[in-house]
C-alpha positions as CSV (number, residue, x, y, z in Angstrom):
1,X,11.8,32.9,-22.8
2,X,10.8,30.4,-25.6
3,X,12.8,30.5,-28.7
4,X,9.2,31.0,-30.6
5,X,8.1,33.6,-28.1
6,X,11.3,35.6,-28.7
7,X,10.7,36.0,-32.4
8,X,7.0,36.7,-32.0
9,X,8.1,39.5,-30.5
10,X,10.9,40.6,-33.0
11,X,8.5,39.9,-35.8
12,X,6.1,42.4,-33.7
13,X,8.9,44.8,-33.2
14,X,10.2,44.4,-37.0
15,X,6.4,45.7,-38.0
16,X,6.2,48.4,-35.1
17,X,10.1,49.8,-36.7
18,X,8.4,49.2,-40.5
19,X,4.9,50.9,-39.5
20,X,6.9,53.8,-38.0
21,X,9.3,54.5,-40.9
22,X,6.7,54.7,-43.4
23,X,4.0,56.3,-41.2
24,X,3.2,58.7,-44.1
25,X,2.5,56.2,-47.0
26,X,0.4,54.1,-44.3
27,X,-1.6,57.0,-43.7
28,X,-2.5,57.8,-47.1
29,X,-5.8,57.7,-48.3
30,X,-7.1,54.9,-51.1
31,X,-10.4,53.7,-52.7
32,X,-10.8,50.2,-50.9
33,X,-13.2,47.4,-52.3
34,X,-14.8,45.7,-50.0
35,X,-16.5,43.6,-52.3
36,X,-20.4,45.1,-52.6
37,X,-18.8,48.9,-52.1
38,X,-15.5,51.3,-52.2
39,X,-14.6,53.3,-49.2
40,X,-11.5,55.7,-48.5
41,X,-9.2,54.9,-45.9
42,X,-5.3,54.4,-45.4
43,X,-4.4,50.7,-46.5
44,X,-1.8,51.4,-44.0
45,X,-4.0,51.6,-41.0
46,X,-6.5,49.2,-42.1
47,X,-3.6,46.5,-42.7
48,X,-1.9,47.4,-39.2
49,X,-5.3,47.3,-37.7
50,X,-5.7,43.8,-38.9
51,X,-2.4,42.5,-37.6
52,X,-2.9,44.3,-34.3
53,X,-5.9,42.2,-34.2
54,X,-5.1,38.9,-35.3
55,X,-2.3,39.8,-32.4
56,X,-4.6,40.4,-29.9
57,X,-6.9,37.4,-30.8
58,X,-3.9,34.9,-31.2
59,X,-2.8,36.6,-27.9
60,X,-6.3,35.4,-26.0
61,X,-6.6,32.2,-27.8
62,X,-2.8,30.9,-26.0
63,X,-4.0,32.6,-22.6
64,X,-7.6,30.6,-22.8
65,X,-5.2,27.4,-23.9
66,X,-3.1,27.6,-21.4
67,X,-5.3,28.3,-18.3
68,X,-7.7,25.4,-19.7
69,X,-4.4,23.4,-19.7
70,X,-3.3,24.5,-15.9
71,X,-7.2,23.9,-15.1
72,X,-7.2,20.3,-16.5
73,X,-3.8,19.9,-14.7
74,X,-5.3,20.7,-11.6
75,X,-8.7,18.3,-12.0
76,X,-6.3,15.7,-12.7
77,X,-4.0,16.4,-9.6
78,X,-7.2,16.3,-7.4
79,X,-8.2,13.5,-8.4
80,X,-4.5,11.8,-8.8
81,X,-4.8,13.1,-5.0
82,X,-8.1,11.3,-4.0
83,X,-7.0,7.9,-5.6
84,X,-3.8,8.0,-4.2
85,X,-5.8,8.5,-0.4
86,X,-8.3,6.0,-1.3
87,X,-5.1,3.4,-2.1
88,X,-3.5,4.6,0.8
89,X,-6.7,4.3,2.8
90,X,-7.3,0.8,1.2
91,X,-3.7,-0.5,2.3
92,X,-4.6,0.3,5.6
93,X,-7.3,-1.6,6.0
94,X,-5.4,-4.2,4.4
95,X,-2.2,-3.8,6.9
96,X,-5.5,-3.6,9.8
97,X,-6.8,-7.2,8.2
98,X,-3.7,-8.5,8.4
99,X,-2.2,-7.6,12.0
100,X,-6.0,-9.2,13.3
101,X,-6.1,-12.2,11.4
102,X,-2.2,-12.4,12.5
103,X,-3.2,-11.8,16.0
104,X,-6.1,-14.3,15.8
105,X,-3.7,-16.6,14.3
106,X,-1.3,-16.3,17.6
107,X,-4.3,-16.8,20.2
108,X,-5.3,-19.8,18.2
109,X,-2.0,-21.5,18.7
110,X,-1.7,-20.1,21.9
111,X,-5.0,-22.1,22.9
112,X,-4.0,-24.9,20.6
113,X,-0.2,-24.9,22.4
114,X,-2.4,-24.4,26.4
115,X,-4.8,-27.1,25.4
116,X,-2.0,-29.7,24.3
117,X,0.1,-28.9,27.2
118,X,-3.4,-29.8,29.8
119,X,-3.4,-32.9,27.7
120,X,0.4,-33.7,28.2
121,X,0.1,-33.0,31.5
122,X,-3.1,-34.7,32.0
123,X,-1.0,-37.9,30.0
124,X,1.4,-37.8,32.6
125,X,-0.4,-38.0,35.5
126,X,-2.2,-41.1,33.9
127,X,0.9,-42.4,33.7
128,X,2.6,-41.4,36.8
129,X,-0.3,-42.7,38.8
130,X,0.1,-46.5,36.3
131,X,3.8,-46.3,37.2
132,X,2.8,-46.1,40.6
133,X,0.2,-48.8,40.4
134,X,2.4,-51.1,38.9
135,X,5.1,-50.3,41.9
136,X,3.0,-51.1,44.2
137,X,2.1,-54.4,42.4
138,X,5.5,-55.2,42.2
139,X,6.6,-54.3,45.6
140,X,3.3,-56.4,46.8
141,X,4.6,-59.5,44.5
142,X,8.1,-59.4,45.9
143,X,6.7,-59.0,49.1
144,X,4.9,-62.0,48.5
145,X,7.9,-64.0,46.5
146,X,10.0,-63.1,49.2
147,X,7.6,-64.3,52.2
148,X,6.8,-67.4,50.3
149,X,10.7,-68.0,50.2
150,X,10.8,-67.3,53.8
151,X,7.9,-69.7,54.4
152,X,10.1,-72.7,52.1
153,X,13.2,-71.7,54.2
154,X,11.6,-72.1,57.6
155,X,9.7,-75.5,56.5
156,X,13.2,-76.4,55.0
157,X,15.2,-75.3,57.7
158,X,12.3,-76.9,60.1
159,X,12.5,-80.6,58.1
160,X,16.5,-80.5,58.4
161,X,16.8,-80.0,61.8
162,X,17.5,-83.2,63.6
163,X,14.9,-83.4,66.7
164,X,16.7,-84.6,70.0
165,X,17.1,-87.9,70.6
166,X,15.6,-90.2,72.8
């Protein structure tokens, strides 16, 4: 228990032991004023009465505080509860945003990466094909050097060549 729970309730029991022991005076009668008349009653009583009921009301208003406390507690877990799912639920979509932007991303480069490699490729077929133009060239111009040196060896070989005599 609470330190000032615990002497609420020795101060309580410290009247109870009080009211007890001097039951007999507190039940005498006296003339009481009550301002605009006298009545008799036991001051005793009356005064009891009036703690037993500032008790009981002090008693009510910590209950009432309390369970408006616990009920305010609650609201505010509820909705501590539904922003906490709306964040969650907002991350999600954030996480979902960015896995399809990633994956768009990736098939972009993918098709970027495809599409350069069709043009590299494309490339090297240009330049295979060149390379094997200008082969051919060359193969066709040292076929020709090479005949025309043929052609200068025969008429040389032809103009050297003593005919026979008469």
């Amino acid at each position: 228990m609470k330190m000032r729970t615990l002497f609420l309730l020795v101060l309580l029991g410290v009247i109870g032991v009080f009211a007890a022991v001097n039951w007999s005076t507190f039940t005498t009668p006296t003339a009481l004023s009550l301002v605009f008349g006298t009545v008799q009653a036991p001051l005793g009583l009356v005064m009891l009465g009036l703690i037993v009921f500032l008790t009981v009301l002090f008693i009510l208003l910590a209950v009432f505080m309390k369970t408006s406390a616990l009920l305010d507690f609650r609201r505010h877990d509820r909705e501590l509860q539904s922003m906490r799912e709306l964040a969650d639920h907002a991350e999600s979509s954030r996480f979902t945003i960015l896995q399809e932007l990633f994956e768009q991303e990736t098939k972009r480069r993918a098709n970027v990466e495809q599409h350069s490699r069709a043009e590299v490729l494309a490339r090297l077929d240009k330049l295979e094909s060149a390379l094997g133009s200008v082969m051919e060239q060359l193969e066709n111009s040292i076929a020709s050097y090479i005949a025309e040196l043929e052609d200068k060896m025969e008429r040389t070989a032809g103009q050297k060549s003593p005919s026979p005599g008469p």
